[in-house]
N, C-alpha and C positions, 0 to 999 in steps of 0.2 A: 540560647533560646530568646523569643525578641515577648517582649512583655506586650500587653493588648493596646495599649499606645501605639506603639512602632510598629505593630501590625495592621493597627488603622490607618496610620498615615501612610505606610509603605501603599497598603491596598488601595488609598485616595490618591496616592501620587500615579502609580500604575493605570487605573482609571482613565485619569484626567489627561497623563501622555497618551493613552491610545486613543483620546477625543479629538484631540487638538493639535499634538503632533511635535509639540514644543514645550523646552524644559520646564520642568512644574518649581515655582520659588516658595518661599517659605508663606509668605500673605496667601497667594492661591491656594496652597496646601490648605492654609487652616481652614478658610468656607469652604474647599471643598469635603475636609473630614468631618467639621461638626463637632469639632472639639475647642473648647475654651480656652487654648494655649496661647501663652506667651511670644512672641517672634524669637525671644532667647530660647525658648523652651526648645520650641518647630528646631530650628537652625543645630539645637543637639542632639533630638534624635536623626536628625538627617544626617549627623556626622558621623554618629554609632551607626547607619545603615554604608554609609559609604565606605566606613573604616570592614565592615561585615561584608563588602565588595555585592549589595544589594540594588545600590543606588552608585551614578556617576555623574560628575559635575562635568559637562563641555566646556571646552577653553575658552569658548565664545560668547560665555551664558553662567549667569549666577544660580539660576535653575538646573534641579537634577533628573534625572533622566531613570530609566531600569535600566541591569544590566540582566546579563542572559540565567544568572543564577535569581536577580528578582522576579522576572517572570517567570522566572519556575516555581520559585515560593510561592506565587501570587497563584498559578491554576494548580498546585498542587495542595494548596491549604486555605487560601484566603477569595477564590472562586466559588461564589453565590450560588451561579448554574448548574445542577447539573441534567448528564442525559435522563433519558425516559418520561421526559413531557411527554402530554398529552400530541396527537399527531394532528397534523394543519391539513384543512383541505387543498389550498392550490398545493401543498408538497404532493397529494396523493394520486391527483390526477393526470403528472406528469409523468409517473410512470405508470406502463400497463405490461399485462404479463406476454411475454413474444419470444423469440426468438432470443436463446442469451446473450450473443454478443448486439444485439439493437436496445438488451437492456442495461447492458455494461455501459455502451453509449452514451445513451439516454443520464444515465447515470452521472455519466463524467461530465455532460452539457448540463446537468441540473445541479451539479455541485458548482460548477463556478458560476452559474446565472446568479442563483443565489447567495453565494459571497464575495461577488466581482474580484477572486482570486483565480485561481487555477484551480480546477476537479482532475480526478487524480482515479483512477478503477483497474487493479487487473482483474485479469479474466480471471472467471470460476476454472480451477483446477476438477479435470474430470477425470476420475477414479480406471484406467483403459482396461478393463477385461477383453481375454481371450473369446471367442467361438467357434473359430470355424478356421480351417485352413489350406491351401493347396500350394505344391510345387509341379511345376510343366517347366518338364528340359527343352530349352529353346536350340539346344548346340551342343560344340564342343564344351566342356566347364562353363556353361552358359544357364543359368535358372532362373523359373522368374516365380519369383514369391508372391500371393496372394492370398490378402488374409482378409476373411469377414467379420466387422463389430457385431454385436448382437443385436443394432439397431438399421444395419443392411449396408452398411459404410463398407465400401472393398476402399483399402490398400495396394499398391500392385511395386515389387519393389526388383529389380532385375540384379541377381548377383554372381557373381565371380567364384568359382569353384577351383579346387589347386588339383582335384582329381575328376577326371571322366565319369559322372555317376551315371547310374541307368533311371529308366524311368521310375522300375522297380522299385529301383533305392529310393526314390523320391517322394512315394508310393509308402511306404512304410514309413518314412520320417510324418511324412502326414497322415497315415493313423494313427500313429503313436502320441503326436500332440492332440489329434482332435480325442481321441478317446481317455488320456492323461488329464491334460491343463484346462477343457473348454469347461467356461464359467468364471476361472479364475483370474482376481487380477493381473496385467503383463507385470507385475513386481514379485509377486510369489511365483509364474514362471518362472521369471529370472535365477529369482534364487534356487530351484529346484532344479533346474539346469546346469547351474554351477555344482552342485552337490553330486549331481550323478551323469557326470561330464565323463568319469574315466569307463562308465558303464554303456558308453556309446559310440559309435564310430567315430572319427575326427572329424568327418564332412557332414555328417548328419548332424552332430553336435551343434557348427559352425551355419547349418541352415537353420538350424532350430531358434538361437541367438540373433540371426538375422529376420527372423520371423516375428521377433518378439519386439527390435528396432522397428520396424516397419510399423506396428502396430501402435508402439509409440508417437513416432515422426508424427500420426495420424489425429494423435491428440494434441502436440504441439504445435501445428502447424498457426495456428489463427494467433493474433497479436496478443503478446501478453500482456498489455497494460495500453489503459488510453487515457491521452492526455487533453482534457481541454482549456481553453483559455487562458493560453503562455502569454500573447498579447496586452492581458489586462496587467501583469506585470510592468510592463512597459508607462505607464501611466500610474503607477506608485510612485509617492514622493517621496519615501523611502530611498528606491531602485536609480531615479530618474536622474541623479546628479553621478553615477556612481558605475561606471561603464563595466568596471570591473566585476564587479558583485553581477551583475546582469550577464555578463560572459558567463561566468561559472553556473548561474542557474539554467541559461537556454543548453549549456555544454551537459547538464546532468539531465535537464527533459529529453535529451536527442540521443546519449548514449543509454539513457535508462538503469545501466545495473546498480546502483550505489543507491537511486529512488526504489531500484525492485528489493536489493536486501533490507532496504529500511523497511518497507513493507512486509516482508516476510517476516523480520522480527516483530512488525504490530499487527500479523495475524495469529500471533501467538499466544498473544495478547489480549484479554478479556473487557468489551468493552470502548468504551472511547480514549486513546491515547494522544499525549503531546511532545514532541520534538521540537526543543527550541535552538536554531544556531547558536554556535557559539559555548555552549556547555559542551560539547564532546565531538569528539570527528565524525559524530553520528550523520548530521547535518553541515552540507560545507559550505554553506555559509551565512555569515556569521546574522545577517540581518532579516534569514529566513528562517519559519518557523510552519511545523505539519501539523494539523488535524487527525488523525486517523482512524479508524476503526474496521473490524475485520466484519463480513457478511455471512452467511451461512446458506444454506439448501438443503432444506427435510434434515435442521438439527442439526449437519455438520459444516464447521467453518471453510469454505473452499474459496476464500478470495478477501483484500482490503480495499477500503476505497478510502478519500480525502479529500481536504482542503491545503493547496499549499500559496501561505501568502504571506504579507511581511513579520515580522517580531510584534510590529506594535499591528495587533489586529484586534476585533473585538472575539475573543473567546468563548464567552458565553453563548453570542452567535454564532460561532463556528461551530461548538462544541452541539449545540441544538441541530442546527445544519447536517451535518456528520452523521448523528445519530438517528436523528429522523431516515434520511436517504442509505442508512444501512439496512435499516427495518424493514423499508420500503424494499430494496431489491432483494431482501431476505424473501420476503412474501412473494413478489415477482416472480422469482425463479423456484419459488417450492412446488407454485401453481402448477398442476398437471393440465 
C-alpha cells in the first residue's frame, strides 16, 4: 500500500507526463506536488515507485516516466474526475435524434472531434422478433423464404431443399410458424425449434431454421462498429517515431474483432471504463489506451462507444467526453 506521499507525487508525476510529454525529475516533481520535500526525500519515494514497477526511468533521461500499471493506479484511485457532470451545450447540439445508424455516426465524429483521438461506436444491437412469414416453391428443391419484421422490412432468402416439397407442405410450415412464434424474439424461436425438431418433418424443420437465419442476416447486415479519426493517430508524438506500434493499431481498426470483443466486455460494464496497453493482452498495444462506455435505449444497454488514444492522454477529459456522448446517444435514440 503506497502511503499519502507517494501517492501525491506518483499522481503529480502522472499529471505533469501527460502535460508535457517528457520524463518528470525529482525538482519538477516537487513544485509540481506542493510538498515541502527534500531532493533526497523525492529521489526515495521515486525509488520505492519504480522498485513497485509504477514509475520507469528511460535510459536516456534522469526523469521517470508512468508505466502501464501506474496509469492504472493513477484513473483507478488517484483520478479527481469523475463522470456525471453537469452536460455542455456545444456537446448537446451535435447530436439530434434521427436515424440510428446517422446517430452512431455522428457519434463516432463527435468523439474524436472532441478528443483529437479516434471515436470509436457500434451499432445498437436490435432485439430481431418474428412476424410474419411465407414459403413459394420456385422449382424443383428450389424455395424462396420471405419473411416480414414487424416494422414492414421483407427479407427474401432463396434456399435449397434435399426433397421435392409441395406447395402444401410449404403452406403448413408457414402456418405453423406464423401462428406459433409471431411476436417472438428470432432467439427463442431458435431455441424452440431445436426442442421440437424430432416433432417435425426434416424439410420443414430445415425451412423453419432457415426462416429464422434470414431474419437475422436482416438485423446484421448494417456495419457493426464506426470508426472515426484513425488519421489523428498519425500526428501523435507518442505513435510518430514508432512505425510499428502504428501498424498494429491501423491492423486492429481495419480488422475490428479484438476492438469488438474489448467492446463487448465494456458493455457489460457499468458506467465509464479504462483499458490501458500494456497491463494485459487486453489491449495490443502497449502505448495505447480506451475510454469506454456502454449506451442504452429505453433502459437497456444495446451498444459501446469511445475514445481510443495514446497512454499518456488527459483522462479526466476523456473520461467527461465519454460520458457526456454516452448520455447523449442514450437520449437520441430512446426518442420516439
Amino acid at each position: 500500500m503506497l502511503d499519502d506521499r507517494a501517492k501525491t507525487l506518483l499522481k503529480a508525476l502522472v499529471e505533469r507526463y501527460i502535460a508535457d510529454g517528457s520524463p518528470v525529475g525529482s525538482r519538477t516533481l516537487s513544485k509540481a506536488s506542493g510538498l515541502e520535500l527534500s531532493p533526497a526525500t523525492i529521489r526515495n519515494v521515486m525509488a520505492d515507485l519504480e522498485e513497485l514497477g509504477l514509475i520507469a526511468s528511460p535510459h536516456t533521461s534522469a526523469g521517470r516516466i508512468p508505466t502501464a500499471r501506474g496509469y492504472r493506479l493513477f484513473v483507478d484511485t488517484l483520478l479527481t474526475a469523475k463522470p456525471g457532470g453537469h452536460r455542455d451545450g456545444p456537446f448537446e447540439s451535435q447530436l439530434l435524434p434521427d436515424q440510428p445508424q446517422k446517430v452512431i455516426a455522428s457519434a463516432a465524429q463527435l468523439l474524436s472531434s472532441l478528443s483529437s483521438f479516434v471515436g470509436v461506436v457500434t451499432s445498437p444491437r436490435k432485439t430481431a422478433v418474428f412476424h410474419h412469414i411465407e414459403f413459394l416453391k420456385l422449382g424443383d428443391r428450389r424455395v424462396l423464404v420471405i419473411m416480414v419484421s414487424p416494422d414492414g422490412d421483407v427479407q427474401n432468402r432463396l434456399v435449397f431443399t434435399a426433397q421435392d416439397l409441395t406447395q402444401a407442405d410449404l403452406v403448413e410450415a408457414s402456418n405453423r410458424l406464423n401462428a406459433h412464434y409471431s411476436g417472438l424474439s428470432l432467439d427463442v424461436v431458435r431455441d424452440r425449434l431445436r426442442s421440437e425438431v424430432d416433432q417435425l418433418r426434416g424439410e420443414i424443420a430445415k425451412l423453419m431454421s432457415a426462416a429464422v437465419d434470414v431474419g437475422q442476416q436482416g438485423v446484421t447486415e448494417h456495419e457493426p462498429m464506426i470508426i472515426s479519426g484513425e488519421r489523428n493517430l498519425l500526428t501523435v508524438q507518442d505513435f510518430s517515431h514508432d512505425m510499428g506500434s502504428l501498424r498494429r493499431m491501423f491492423d486492429m481498426f481495419e480488422q475490428k474483432t479484438q476492438l469488438m470483443r474489448l467492446l463487448d466486455v465494456s458493455e457489460r460494464a457499468e458506467g465509464v471504463r479504462i483499458y490501458i496497453g500494456g497491463e494485459s493482452q487486453v489491449v495490443p498495444v502497449e502505448e495505447l489506451s480506451i475510454v469506454s462506455a456502454p449506451y442504452e435505449v429505453d433502459g437497456e444497454v444495446v451498444g459501446t462507444l469511445g475514445v481510443i488514444g495514446p497512454t499518456r492522454m488527459a483522462y479526466d477529459r476523456m473520461i467527461e467526453i465519454v460520458d457526456i456522448t454516452s448520455r447523449m446517444v442514450s437520449n437520441a435514440l430512446s426518442q420516439k
